[in-house]
PDB file of N, CA, C and O in Angstrom, chain B, residues numbered from 101:
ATOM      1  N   UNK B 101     -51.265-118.850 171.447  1.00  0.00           N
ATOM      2  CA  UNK B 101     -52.134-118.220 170.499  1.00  0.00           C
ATOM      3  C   UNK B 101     -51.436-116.964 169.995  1.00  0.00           C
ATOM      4  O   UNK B 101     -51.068-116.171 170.861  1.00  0.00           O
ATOM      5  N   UNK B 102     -51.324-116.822 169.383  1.00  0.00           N
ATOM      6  CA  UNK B 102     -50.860-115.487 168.116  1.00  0.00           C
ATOM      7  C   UNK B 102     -52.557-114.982 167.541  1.00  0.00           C
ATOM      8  O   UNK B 102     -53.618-115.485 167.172  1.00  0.00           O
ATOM      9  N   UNK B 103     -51.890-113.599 167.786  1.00  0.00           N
ATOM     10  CA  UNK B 103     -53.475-112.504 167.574  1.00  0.00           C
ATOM     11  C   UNK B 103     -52.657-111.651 166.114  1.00  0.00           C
ATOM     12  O   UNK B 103     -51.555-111.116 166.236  1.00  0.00           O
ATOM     13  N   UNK B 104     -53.234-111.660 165.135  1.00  0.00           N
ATOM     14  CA  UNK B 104     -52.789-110.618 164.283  1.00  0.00           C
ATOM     15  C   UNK B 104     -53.121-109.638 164.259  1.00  0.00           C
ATOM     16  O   UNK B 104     -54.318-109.924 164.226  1.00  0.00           O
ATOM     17  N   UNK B 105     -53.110-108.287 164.240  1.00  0.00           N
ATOM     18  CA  UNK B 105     -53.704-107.223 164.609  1.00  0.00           C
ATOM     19  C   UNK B 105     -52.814-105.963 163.392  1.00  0.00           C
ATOM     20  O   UNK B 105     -51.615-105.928 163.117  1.00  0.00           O
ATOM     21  N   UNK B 106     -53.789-105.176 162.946  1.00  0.00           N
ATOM     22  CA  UNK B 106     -53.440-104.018 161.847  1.00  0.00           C
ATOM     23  C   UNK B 106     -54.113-102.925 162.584  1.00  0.00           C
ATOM     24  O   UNK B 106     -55.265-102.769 162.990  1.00  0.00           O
ATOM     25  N   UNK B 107     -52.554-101.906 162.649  1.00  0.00           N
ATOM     26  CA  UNK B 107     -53.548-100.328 163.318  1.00  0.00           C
ATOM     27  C   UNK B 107     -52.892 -99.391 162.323  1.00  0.00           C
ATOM     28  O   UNK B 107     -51.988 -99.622 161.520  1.00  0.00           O
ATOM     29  N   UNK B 108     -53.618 -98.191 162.589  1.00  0.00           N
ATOM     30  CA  UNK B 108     -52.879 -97.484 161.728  1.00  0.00           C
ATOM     31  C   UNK B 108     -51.779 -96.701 162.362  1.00  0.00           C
ATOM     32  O   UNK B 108     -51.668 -96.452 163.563  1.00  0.00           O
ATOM     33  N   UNK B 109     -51.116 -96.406 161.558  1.00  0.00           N
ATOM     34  CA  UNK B 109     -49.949 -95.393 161.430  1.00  0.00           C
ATOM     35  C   UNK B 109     -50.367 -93.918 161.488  1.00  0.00           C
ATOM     36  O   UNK B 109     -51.020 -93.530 160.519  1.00  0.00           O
ATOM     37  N   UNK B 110     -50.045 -92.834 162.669  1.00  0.00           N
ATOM     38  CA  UNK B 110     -50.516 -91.540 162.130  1.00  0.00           C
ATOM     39  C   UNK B 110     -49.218 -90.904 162.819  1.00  0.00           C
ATOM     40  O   UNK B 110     -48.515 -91.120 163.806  1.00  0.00           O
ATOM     41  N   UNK B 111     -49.311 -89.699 161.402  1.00  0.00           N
ATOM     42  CA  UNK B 111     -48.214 -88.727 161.436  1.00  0.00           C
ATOM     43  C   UNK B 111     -48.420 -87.706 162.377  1.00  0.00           C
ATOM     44  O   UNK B 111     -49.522 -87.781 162.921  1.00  0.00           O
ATOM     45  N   UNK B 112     -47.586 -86.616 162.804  1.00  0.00           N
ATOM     46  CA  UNK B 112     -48.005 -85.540 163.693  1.00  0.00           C
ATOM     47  C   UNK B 112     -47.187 -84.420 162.089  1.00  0.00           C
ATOM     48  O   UNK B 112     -46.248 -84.574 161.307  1.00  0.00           O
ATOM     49  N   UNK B 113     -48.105 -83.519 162.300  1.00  0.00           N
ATOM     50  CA  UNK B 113     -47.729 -82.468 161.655  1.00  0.00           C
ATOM     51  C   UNK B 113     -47.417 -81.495 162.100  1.00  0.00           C
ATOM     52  O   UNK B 113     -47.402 -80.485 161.397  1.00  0.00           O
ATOM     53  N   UNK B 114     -47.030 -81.461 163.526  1.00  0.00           N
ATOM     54  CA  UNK B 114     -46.163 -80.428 163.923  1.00  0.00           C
ATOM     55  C   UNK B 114     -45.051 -80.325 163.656  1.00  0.00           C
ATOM     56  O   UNK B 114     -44.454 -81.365 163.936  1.00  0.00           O
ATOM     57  N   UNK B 115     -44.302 -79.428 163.157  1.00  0.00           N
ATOM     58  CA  UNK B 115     -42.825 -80.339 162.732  1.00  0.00           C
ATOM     59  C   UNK B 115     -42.148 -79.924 163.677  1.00  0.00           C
ATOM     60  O   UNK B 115     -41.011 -80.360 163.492  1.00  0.00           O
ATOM     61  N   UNK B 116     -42.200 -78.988 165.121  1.00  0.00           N
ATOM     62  CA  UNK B 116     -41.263 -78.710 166.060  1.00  0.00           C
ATOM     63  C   UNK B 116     -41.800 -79.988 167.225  1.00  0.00           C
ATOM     64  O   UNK B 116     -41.283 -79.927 168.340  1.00  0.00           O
ATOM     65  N   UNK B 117     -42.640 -80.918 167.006  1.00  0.00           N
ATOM     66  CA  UNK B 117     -43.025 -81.965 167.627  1.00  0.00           C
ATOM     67  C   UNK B 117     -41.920 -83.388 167.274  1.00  0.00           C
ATOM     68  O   UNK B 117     -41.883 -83.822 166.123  1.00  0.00           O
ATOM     69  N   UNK B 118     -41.345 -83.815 168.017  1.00  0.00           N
ATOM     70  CA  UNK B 118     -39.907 -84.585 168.172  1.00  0.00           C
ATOM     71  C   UNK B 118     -40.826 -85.655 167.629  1.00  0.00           C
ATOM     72  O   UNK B 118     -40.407 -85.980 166.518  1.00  0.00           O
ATOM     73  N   UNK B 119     -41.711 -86.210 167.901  1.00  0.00           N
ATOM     74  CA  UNK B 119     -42.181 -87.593 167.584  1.00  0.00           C
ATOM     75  C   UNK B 119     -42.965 -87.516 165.879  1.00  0.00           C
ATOM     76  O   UNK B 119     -43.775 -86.652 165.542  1.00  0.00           O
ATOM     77  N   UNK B 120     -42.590 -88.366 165.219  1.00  0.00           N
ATOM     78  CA  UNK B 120     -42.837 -87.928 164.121  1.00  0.00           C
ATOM     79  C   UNK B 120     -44.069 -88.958 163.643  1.00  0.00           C
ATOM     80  O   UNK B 120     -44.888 -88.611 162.793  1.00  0.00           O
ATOM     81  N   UNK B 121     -44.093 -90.045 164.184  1.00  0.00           N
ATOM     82  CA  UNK B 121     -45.376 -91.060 163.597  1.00  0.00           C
ATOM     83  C   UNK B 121     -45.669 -91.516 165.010  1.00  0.00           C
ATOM     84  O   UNK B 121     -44.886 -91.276 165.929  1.00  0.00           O
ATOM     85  N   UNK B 122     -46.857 -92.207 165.183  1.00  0.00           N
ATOM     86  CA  UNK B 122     -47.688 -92.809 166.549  1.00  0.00           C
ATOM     87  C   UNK B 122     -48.696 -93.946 165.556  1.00  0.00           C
ATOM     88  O   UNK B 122     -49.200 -93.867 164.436  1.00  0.00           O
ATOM     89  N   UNK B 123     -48.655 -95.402 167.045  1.00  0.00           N
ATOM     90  CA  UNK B 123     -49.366 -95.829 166.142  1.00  0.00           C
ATOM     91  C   UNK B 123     -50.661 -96.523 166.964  1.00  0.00           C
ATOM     92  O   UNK B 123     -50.651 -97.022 168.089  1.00  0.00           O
ATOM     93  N   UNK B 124     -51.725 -96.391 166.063  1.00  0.00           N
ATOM     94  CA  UNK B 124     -52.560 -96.223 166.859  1.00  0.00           C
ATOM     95  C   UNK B 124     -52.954 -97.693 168.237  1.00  0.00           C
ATOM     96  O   UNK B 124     -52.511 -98.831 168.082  1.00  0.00           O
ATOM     97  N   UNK B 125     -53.934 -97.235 169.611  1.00  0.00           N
ATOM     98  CA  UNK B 125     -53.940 -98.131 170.249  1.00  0.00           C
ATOM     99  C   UNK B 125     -55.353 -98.664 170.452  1.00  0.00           C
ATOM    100  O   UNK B 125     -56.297 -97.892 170.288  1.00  0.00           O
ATOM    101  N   UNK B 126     -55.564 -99.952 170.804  1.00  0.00           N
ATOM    102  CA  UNK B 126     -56.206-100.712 171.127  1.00  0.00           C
ATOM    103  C   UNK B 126     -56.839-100.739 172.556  1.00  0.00           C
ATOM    104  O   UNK B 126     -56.316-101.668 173.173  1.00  0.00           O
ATOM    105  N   UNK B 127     -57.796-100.059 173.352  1.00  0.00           N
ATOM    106  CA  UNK B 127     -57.884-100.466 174.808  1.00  0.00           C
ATOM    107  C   UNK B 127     -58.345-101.928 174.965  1.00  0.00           C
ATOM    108  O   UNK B 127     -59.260-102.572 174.453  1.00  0.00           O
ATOM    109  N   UNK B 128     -57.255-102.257 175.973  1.00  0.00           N
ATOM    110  CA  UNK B 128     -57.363-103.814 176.898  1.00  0.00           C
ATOM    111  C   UNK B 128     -56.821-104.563 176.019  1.00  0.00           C
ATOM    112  O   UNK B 128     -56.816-105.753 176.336  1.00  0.00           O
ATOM    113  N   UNK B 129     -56.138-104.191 174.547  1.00  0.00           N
ATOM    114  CA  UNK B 129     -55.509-105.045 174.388  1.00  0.00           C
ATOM    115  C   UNK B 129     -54.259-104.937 173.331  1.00  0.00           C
ATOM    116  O   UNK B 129     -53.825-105.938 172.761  1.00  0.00           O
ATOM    117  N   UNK B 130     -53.635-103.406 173.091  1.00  0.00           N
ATOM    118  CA  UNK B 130     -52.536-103.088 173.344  1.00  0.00           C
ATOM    119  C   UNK B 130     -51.788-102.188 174.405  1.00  0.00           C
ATOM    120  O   UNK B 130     -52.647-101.423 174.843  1.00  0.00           O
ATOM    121  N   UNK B 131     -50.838-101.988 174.885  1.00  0.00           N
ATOM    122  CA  UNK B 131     -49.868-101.355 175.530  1.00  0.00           C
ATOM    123  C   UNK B 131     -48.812-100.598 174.717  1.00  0.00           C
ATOM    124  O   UNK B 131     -47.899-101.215 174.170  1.00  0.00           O
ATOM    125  N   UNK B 132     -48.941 -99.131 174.625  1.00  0.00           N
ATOM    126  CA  UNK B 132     -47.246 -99.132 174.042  1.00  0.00           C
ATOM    127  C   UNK B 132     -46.528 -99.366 174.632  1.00  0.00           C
ATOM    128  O   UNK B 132     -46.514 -99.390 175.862  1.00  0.00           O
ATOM    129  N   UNK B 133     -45.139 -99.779 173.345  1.00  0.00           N
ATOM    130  CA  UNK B 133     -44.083-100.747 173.744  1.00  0.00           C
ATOM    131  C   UNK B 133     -44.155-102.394 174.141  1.00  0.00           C
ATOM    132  O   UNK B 133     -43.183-103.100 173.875  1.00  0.00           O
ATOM    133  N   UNK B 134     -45.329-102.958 174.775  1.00  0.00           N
ATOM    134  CA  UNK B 134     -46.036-104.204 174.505  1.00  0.00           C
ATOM    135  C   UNK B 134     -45.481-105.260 173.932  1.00  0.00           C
ATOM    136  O   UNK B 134     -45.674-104.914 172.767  1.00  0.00           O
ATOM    137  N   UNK B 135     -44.911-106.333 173.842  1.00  0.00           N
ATOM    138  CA  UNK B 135     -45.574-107.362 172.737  1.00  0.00           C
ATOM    139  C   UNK B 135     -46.214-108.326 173.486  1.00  0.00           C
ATOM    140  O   UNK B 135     -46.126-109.420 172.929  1.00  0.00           O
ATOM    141  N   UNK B 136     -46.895-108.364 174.649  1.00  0.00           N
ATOM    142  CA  UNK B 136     -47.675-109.094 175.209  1.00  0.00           C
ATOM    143  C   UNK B 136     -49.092-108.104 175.214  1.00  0.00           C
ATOM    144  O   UNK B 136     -49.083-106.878 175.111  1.00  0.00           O
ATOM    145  N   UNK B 137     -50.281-108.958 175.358  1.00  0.00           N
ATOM    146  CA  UNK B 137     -51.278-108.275 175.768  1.00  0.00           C
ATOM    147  C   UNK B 137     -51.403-107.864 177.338  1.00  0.00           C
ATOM    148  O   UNK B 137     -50.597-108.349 178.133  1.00  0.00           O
ATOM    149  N   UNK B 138     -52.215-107.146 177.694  1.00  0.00           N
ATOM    150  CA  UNK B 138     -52.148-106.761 179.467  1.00  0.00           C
ATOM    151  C   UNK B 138     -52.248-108.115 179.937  1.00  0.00           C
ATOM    152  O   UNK B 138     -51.386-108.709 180.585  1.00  0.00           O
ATOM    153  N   UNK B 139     -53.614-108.661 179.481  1.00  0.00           N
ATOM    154  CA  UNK B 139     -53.523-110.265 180.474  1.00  0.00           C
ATOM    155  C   UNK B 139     -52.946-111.118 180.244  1.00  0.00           C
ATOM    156  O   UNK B 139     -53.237-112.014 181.036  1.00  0.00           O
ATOM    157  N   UNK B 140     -52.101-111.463 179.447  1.00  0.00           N
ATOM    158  CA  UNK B 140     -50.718-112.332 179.031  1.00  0.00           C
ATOM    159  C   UNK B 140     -49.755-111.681 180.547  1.00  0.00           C
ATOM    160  O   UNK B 140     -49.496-112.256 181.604  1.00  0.00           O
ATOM    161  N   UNK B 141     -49.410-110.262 180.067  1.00  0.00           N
ATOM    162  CA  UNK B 141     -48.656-109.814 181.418  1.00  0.00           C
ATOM    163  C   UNK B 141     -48.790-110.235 182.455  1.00  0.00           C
ATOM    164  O   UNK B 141     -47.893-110.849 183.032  1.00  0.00           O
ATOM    165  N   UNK B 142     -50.520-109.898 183.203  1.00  0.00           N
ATOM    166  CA  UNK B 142     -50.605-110.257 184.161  1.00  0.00           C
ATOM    167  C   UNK B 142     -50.448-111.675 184.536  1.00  0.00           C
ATOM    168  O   UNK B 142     -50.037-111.965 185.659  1.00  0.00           O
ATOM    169  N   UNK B 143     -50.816-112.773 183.477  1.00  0.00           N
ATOM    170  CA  UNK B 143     -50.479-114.238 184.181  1.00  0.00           C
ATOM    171  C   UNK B 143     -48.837-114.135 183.969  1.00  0.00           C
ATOM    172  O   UNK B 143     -48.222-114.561 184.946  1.00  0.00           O
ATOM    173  N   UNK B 144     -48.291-113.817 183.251  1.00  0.00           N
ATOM    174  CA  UNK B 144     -46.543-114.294 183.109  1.00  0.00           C
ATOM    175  C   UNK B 144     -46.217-113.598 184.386  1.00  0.00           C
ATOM    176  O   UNK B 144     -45.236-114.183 184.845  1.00  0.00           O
ATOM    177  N   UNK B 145     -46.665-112.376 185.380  1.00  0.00           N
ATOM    178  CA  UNK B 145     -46.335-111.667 186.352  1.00  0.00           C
ATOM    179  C   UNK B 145     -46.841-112.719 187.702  1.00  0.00           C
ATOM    180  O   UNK B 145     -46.142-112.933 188.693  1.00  0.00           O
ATOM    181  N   UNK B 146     -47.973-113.193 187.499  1.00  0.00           N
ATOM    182  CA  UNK B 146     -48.657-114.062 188.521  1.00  0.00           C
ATOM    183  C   UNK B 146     -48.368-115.162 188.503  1.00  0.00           C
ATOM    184  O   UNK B 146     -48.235-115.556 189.662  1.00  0.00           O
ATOM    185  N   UNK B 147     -48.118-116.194 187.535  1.00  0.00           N
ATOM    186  CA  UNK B 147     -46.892-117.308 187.850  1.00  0.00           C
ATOM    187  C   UNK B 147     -46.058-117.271 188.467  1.00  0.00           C
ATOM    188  O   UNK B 147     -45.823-118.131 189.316  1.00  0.00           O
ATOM    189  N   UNK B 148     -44.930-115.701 188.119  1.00  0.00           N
ATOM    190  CA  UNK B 148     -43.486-115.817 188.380  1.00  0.00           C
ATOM    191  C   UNK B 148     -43.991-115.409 189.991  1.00  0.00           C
ATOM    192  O   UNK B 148     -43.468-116.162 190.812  1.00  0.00           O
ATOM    193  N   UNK B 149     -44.784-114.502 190.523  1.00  0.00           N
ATOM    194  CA  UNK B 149     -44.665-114.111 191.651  1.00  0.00           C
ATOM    195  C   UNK B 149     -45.332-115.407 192.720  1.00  0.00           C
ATOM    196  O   UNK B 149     -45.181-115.287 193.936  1.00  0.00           O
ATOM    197  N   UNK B 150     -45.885-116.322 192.284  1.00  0.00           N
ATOM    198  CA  UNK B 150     -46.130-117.673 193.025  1.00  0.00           C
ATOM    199  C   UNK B 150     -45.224-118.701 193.161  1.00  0.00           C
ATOM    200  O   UNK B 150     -44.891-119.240 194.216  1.00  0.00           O
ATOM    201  N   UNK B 151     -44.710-119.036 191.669  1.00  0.00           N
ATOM    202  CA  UNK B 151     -43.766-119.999 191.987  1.00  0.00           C
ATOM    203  C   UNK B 151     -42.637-119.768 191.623  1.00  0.00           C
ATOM    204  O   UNK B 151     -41.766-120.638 191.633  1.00  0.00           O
ATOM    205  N   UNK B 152     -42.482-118.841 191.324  1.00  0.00           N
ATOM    206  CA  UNK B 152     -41.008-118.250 190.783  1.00  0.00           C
ATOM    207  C   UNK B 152     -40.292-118.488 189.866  1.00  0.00           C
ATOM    208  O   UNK B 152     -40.739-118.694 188.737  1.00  0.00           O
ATOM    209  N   UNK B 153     -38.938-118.510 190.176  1.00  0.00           N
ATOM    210  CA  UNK B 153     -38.015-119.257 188.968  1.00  0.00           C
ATOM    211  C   UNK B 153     -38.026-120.158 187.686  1.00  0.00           C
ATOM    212  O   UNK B 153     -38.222-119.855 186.509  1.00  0.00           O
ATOM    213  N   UNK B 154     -37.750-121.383 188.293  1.00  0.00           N
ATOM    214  CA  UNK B 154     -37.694-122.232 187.499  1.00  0.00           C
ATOM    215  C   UNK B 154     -39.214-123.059 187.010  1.00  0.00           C
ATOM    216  O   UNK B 154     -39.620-123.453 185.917  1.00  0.00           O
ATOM    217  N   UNK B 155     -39.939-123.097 188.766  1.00  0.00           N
ATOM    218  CA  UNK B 155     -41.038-123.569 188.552  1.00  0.00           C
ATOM    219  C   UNK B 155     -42.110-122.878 187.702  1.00  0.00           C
ATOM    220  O   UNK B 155     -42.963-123.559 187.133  1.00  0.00           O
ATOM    221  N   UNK B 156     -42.086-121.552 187.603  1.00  0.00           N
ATOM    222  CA  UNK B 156     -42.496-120.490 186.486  1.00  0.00           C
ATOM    223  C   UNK B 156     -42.982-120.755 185.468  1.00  0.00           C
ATOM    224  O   UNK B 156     -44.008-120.775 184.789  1.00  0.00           O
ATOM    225  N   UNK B 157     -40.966-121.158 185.591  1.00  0.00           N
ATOM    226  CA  UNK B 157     -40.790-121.072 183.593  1.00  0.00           C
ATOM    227  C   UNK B 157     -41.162-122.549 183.120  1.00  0.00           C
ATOM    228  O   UNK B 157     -41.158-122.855 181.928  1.00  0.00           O
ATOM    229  N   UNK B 158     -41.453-123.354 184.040  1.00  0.00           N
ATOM    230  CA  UNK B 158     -41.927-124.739 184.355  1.00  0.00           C
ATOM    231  C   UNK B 158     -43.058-124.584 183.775  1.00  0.00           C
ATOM    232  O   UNK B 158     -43.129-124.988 182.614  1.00  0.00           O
ATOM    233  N   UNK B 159     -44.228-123.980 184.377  1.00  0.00           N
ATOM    234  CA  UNK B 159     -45.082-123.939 184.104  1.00  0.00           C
ATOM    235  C   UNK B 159     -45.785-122.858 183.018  1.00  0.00           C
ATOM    236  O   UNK B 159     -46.967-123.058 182.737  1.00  0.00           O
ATOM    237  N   UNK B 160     -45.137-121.801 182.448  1.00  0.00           N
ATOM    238  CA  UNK B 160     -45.152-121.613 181.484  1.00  0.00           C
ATOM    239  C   UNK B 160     -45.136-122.206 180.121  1.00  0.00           C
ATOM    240  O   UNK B 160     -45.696-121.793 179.106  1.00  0.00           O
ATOM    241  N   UNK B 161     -44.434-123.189 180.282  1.00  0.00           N
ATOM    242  CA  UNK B 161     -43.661-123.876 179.157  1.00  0.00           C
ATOM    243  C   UNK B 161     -45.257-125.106 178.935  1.00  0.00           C
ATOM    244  O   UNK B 161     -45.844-125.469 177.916  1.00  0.00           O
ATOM    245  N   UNK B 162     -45.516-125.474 180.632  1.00  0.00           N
ATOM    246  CA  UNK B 162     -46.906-126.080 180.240  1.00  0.00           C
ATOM    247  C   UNK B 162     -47.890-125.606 179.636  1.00  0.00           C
ATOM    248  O   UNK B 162     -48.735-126.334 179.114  1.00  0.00           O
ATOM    249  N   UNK B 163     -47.941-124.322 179.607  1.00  0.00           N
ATOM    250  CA  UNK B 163     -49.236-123.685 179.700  1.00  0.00           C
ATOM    251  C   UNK B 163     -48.853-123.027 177.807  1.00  0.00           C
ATOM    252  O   UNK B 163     -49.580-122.219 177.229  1.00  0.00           O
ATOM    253  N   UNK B 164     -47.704-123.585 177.263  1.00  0.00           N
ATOM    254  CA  UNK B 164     -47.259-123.028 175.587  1.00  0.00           C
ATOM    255  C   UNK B 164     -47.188-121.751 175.522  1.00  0.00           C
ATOM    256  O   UNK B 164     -47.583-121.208 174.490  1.00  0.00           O
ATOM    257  N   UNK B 165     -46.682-120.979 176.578  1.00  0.00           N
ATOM    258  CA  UNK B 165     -46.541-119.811 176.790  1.00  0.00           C
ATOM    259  C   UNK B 165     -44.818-119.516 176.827  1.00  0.00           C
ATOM    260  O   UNK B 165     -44.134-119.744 177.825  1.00  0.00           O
ATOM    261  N   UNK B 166     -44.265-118.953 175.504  1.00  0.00           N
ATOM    262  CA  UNK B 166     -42.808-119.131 175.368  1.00  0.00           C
ATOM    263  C   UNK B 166     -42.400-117.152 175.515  1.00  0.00           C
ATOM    264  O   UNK B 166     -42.997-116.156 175.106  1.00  0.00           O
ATOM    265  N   UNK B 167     -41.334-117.319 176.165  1.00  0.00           N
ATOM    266  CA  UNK B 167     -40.857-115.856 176.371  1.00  0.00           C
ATOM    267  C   UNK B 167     -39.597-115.930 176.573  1.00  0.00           C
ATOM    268  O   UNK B 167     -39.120-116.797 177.305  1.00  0.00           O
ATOM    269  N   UNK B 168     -38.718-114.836 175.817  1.00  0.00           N
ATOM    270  CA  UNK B 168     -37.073-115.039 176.330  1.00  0.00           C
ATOM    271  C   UNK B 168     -36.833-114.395 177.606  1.00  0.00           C
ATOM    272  O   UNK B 168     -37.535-113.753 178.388  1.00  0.00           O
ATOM    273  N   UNK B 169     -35.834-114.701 177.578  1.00  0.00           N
ATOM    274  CA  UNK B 169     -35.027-113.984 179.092  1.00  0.00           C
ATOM    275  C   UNK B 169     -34.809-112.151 179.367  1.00  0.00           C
ATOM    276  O   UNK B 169     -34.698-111.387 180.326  1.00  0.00           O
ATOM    277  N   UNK B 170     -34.839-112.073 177.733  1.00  0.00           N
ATOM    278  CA  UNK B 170     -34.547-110.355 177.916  1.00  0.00           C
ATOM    279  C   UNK B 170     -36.217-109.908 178.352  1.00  0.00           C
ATOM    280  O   UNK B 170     -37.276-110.362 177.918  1.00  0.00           O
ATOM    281  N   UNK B 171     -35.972-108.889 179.335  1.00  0.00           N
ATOM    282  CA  UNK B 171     -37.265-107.770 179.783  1.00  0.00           C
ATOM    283  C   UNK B 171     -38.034-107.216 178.480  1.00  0.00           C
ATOM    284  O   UNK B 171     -37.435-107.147 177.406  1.00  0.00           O
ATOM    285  N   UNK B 172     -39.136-106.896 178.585  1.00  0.00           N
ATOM    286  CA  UNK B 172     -39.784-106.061 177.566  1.00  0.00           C
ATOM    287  C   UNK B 172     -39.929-104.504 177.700  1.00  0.00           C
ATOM    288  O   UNK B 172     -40.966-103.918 178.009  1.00  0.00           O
ATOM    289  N   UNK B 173     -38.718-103.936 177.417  1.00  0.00           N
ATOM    290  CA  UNK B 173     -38.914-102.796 177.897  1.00  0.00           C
ATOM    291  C   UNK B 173     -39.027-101.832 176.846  1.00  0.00           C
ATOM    292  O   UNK B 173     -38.863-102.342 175.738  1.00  0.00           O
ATOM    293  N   UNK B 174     -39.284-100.435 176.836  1.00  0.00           N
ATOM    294  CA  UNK B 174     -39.147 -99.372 175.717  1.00  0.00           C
ATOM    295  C   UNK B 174     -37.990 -99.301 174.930  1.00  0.00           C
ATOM    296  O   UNK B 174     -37.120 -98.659 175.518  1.00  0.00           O
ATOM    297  N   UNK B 175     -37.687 -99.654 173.979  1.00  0.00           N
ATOM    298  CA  UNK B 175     -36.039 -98.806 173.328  1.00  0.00           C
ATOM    299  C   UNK B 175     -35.971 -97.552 173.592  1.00  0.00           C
ATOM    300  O   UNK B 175     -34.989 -96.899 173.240  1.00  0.00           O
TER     301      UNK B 175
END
């Protein structure tokens, strides 16, 4: 399932403030940095920590749940 979702964009007008735009969040169902929702996380975390590896990605793949190999981490 694909969720489309529009937030806004807000500026900081401090200008000695390093971060210059933020965008806004969603509780329970964004994360910054994210592109999963929390409970997407938690099952892709609770698969891998039951059956691990291959059987995982085994069952991921059943469940039409596609993810690459790279981590989701902050840039």
């Amino acid at each position: 399932m694909r969720i489309g979702l529009s937030v806004r964009r807000l500026y900081c007008e401090n200008a000695a403030c390093p971060k210059v735009t933020f965008a806004e969040q969603v509780a329970g169902l964004t994360v910054r940095y994210q592109r999963r929702t929390p409970q997407l996380q938690r099952l892709v975390e609770d698969v891998g920590v039951v059956l691990a590896g291959r059987g995982g990605a085994r069952m991921l793949r059943i469940l039409n749940i596609r993810l690459s190999r790279a981590p989701s981490c902050p840039s």
